[in-house]
C-alpha positions as CSV (number, residue, x, y, z in Angstrom):
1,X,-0.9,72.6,59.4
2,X,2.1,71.6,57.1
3,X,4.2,71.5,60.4
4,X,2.1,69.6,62.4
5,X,1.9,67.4,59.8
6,X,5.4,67.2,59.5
7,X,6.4,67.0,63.0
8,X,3.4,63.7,63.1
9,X,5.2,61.9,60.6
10,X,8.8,61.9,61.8
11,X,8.0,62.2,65.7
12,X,4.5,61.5,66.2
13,X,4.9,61.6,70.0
14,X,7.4,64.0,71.2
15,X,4.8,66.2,69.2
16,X,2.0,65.3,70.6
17,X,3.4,65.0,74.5
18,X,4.6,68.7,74.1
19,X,1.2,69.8,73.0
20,X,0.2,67.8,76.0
21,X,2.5,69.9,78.3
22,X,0.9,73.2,77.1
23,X,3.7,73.9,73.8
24,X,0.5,74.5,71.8
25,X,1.2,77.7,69.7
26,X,3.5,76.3,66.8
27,X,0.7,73.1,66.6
28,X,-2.0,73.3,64.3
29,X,-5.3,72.2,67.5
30,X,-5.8,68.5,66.9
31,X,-10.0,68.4,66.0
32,X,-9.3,71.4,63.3
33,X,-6.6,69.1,61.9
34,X,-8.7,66.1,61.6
35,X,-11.7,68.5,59.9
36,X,-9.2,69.6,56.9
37,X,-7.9,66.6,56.5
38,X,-10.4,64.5,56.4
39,X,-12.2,67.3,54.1
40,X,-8.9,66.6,51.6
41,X,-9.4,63.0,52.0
42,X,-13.0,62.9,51.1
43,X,-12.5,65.0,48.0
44,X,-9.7,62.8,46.8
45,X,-11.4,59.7,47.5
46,X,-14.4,61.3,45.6
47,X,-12.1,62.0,42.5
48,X,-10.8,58.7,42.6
49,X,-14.1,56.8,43.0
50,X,-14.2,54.9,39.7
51,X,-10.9,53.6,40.1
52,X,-11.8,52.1,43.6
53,X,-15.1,51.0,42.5
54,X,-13.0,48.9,39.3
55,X,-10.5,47.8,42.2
56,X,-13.5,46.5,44.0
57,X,-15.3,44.7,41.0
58,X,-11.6,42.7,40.5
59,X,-12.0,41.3,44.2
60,X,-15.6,40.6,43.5
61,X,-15.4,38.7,40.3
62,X,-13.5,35.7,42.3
63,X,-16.8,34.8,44.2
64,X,-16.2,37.3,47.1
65,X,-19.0,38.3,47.8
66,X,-21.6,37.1,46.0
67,X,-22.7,38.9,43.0
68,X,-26.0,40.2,44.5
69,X,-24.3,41.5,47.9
70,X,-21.7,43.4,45.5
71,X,-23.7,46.5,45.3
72,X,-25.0,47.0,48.6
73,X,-21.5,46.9,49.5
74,X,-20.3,49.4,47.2
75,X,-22.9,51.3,48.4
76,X,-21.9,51.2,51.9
77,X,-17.8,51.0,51.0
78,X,-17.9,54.6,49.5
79,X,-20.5,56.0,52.2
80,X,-18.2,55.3,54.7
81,X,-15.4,56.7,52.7
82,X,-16.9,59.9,51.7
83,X,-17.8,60.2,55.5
84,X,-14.4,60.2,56.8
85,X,-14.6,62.8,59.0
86,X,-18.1,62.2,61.1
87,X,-16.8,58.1,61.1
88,X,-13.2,59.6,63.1
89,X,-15.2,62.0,65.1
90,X,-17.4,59.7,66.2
91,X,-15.0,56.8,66.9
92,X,-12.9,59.3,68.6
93,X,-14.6,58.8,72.0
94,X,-14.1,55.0,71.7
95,X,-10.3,55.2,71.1
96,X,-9.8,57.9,73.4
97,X,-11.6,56.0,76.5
98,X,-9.7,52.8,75.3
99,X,-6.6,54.6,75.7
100,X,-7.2,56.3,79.0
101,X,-8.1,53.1,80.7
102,X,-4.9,50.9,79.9
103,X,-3.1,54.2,80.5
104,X,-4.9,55.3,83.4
105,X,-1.8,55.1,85.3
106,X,0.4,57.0,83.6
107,X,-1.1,60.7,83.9
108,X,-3.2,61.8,81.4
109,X,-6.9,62.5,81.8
110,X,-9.4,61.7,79.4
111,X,-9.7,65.2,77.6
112,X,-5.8,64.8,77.0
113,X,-6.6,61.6,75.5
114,X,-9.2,62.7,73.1
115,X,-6.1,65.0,72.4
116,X,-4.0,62.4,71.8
117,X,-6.0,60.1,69.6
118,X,-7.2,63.2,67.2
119,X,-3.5,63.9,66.6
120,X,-3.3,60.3,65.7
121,X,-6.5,60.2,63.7
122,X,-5.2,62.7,61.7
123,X,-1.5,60.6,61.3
124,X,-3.9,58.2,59.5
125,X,-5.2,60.9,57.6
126,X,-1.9,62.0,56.1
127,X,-0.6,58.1,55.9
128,X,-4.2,57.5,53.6
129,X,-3.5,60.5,51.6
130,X,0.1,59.6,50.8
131,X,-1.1,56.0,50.2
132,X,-3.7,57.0,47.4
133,X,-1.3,56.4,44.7
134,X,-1.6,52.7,45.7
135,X,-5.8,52.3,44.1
136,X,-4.0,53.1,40.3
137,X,-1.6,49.5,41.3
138,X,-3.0,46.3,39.5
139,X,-5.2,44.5,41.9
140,X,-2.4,42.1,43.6
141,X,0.0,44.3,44.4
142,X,-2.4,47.0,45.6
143,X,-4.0,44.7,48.0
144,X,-0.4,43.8,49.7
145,X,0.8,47.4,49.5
146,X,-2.7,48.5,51.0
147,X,-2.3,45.7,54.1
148,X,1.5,46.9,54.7
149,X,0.4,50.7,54.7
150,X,-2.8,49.3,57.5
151,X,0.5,48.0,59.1
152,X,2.5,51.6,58.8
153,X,-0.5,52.9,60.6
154,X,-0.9,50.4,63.4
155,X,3.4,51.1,64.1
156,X,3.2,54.7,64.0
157,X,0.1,54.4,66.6
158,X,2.7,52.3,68.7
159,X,5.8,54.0,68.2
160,X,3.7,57.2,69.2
161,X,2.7,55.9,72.4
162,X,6.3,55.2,73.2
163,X,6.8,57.9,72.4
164,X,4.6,60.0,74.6
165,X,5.4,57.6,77.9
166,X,9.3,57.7,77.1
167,X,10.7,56.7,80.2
168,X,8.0,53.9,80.7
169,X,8.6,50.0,80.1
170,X,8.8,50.2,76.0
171,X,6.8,46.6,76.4
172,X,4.5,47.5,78.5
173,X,3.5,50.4,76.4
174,X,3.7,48.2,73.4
175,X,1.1,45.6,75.1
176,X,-1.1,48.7,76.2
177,X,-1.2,50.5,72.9
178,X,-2.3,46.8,71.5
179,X,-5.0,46.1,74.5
180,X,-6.4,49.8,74.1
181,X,-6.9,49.4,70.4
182,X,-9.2,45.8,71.1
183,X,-11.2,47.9,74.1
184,X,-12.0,50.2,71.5
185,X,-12.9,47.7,68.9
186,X,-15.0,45.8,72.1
187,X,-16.5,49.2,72.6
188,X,-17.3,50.6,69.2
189,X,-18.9,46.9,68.7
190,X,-20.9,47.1,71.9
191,X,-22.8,50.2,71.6
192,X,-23.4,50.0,68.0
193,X,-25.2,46.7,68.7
194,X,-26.8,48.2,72.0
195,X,-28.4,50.9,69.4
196,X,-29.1,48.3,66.7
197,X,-31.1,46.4,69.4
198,X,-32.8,49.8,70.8
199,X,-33.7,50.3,67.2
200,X,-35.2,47.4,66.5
201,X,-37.3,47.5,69.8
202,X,-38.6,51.4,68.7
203,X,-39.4,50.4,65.3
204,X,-41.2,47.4,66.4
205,X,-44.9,49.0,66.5
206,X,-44.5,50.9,63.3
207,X,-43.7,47.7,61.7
208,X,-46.4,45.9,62.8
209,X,-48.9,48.6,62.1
């Protein structure tokens, strides 16, 4: 795993195209990778909980949000971060369809982009990790080194996609990689409305009883 990891962060997609072409044995397999990372990462963020809970409390006291919506969304803040892993595996179908459609062209089936977006899920697994540091900053400046490290992820997605269509129009990936990342926002969005809706239908009755 340290040379996957490795090989992700200095060329994220000459690694992952190789794996693509069948140069699998020196790769850690992409869904393993994501499960002990994101097992690391939930431990840490667990060990650093208070810290991110005072972080939180600093943005709060300005007036955002308001002081009785600050708990529920604690609460929901560190649920999501402690469930790392099942958020990424279950988002993973999203990015991976949002990818093969605006790359649809350009070989890759859908498997080989479930592939590609678990290798890049876990990229963001290793750039959170090594960003951790960050939460012990003083509130300012770990809020504009936490939206330049969001930016670090974003390029490396980017780059990696160039990366893995080398030989492609470097703008036209560019534009892809940004259009595939809003189909699977659009989708994400979509279905988890689609289920609150179905929700709300079911539980109807048992309300009303």
């Amino acid at each position: 795993i340290l040379f996957t990891s490795k090989e992700l962060l200095v060329r994220p997609g000459h690694m992952i195209r190789e794996y693509l072409e069948g140069k699998r044995k020196r790769y850690f397999p992409p869904l393993a990778m994501i499960t002990v990372l994101g097992t690391i990462s939930v431990l840490v963020t667990k060990a650093t909980s208070a810290r991110f809970e005072a972080a939180f409390e600093v943005r709060a006291s300005g007036g955002d949000p308001a002081p009785e919506d600050r708990a529920a969304m604690m609460k929901w803040a560190m649920w999501i971060m402690e469930h790392q892993t099942f958020m990424t595996l279950a988002l993973l179908p999203f990015m991976a369809i949002g990818t093969w459609i605006m790359f649809r062209r350009y070989g890759h089936n859908l498997v080989e982009h479930m592939i590609l977006n678990s290798y890049f899920a876990g990229l963001v697994f290793l750039i959170s990790l090594a960003a951790i540091p960050i939460i012990f900053l003083p509130y300012g400046a770990y809020e504009e080194i936490n939206n330049f490290v969001l930016a670090i992820m974003l390029g490396y997605r980017v780059v990696g996609l160039v990366q893995v269509y080398r030989g492609r129009s470097t703008v036209q990936v560019v534009l892809r990689s940004l259009a595939a990342l809003a189909l699977t926002l659009l989708l994400a969005v979509s279905v988890m409305f689609a289920l609150g809706v179905l929700w709300g239908i079911i539980d109807r009755p048992t309300s009303a009883q």
